[in-house]
Residue, then its C-alpha position, 0 to 999 in steps of 0.5 A: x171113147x168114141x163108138x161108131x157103127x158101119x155097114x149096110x142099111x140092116x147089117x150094120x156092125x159096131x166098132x171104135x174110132x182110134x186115136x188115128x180117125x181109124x174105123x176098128x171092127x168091135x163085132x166080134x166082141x159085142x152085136x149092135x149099139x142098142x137098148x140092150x147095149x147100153x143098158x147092160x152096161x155095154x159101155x163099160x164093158x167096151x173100156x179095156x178094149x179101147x187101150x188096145x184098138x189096134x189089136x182089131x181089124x180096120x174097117x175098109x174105107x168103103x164101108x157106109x158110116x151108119x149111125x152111130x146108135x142102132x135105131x132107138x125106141x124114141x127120139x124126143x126133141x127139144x124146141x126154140x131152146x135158143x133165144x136167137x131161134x125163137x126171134x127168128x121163128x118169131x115164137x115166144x121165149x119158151x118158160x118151160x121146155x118144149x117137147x115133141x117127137x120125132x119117129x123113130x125110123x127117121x135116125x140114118x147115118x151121117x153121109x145118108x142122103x136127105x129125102x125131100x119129101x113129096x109134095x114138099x117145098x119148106x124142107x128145112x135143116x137144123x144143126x143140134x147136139x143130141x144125148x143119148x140115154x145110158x140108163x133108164x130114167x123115171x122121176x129123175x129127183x134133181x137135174x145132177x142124177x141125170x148125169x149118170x144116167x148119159x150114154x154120150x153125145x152126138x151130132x144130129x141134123x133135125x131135119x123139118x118139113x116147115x109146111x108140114x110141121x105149121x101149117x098142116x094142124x096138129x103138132x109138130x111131128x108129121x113135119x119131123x118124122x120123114x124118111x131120113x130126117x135124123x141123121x145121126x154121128x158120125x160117132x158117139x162121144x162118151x159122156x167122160x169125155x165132155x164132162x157134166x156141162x158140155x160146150x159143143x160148137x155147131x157150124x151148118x153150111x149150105x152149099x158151102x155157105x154158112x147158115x147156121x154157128x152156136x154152141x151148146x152153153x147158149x141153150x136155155x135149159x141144159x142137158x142135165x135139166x132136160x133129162x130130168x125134166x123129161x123123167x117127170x113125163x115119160x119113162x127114158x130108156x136105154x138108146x132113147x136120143x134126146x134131140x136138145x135145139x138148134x141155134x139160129x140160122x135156119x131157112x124158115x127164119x131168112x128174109x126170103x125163108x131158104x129151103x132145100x131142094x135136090x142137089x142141094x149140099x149140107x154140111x156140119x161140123x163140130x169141134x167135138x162131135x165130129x161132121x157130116x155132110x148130105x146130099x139132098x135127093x126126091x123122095 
């Protein structure tokens, strides 16, 4: 299945996507796409309906693609989890995953607009595959018990301010956590449907040209041994998002760095997670 949400920023509704790329109205049956959603079982509850989605009515084309989950108690990001994109940050091949975070508040929808931030000039994009968290993860045994544990997946763009995130001090969040750094969708693809390993291509243009190409069986550490890895930590909670890496290709790793500015077009694509496109605007 692949859930969606729509609406304006506040009053957003869930739905469905048919099989025709149709927009289905769900909200009289089910209220948001949150941590009580998924962790009541909001998931399976939504099977039958997705055999008669033409019995609900089609979201009008104008409605705004919100994100296709509601804003999630955390999002928790993995770093340089592609050998090409450690090279090209030029940063040690990590032994262990990398973690940090990345505010809450940052996940908007996929064709909401990126804020450059002010006082910034090292605004930066990063294509990634991200997961969402179905059930609640602690201590997780091996990495095979995350599986049913896996809401879904989708497209995000980890929008980074560089100079914030290096050379600022501390860790990386402050260059992470900027009004509308994560868009998110355009839908949640369920995890049935990609099966335990999956192979997602990532494609980021700029401007119409091509900046970032990989695919998710290139990472370093895999889905399910992230989730695992991360149980061991923190508690993962129902809508938490796990944000898994970006394959090379961003502006900081270019000879001269590339970084956006207002006016500025991205663009990402993926064969199984759907696209996005940003129109980049001063804070």
């Amino acid at each position: 299945m692949r859930l969606i949400r729509f609406g304006l920023p506040g009053h957003e509704k869930p739905g469905l996507l048919d099989a025709e790329g149709n927009r289905r109205d769900l909200s009289a049956q089910f209220t948001d796409r949150n941590a009580e959603f998924f962790g009541t079982g909001g998931i399976d509850k939504l099977a039958p309906y997705a055999h008669r989605l033409h019995d609900f009515p089609v979201v009008a084309a104008k409605e705004r693609w919100a994100s296709c989950v509601a804003r999630p108690g955390k999002v928790i990001c993995i770093g340089l989890n592609y050998v090409d994109h450690a090279h090209e940050a030029a940063m040690k091949i990590p032994k262990e995953p990398i973690v940090f975070m990345k505010a809450a508040n940052t996940v908007v929808g996929p064709f909401d607009p990126i804020i450059i931030p002010k006082n910034s000039n090292q605004t930066d994009w990063e294509i990634e595959m991200a997961v969402v968290i179905g059930s609640e993860c602690r201590y997780l045994e091996s990495p095979s018990a995350a599986v049913p544990a896996l809401a879904g997946y989708c497209l995000a763009n980890d929008v980074s301010e560089r100079s914030f995130q290096l050379d600022r001090g501390g860790q990386w969040t402050k260059g992470k956590s900027c009004d509308n750094f994560c868009p998110l969708g355009p839908y949640l693809l369920t995890s049935d449907e990609l099966g335990q390993k999956p192979q997602v291509s990532l494609t980021l243009s700029v401007n119409g040209t091509t900046m970032q190409q990989g695919n998710t069986s290139e990472m370093l550490f895999d889905v399910n041994f992230l989730v695992h890895y991360l149980s061991q930590f923190m508690t993962l909670e129902p809508g938490d998002l796990v944000l898994t890496g970006t394959p090379p290709g961003v502006g900081m790793g270019m000879k001269p760095p590339r970084y956006l500015k207002p006016g500025d077009c991205v663009e990402l694509t993926s064969d199984k997670l759907g696209r996005q496109r940003q129109v980049c605007i001063p804070a």
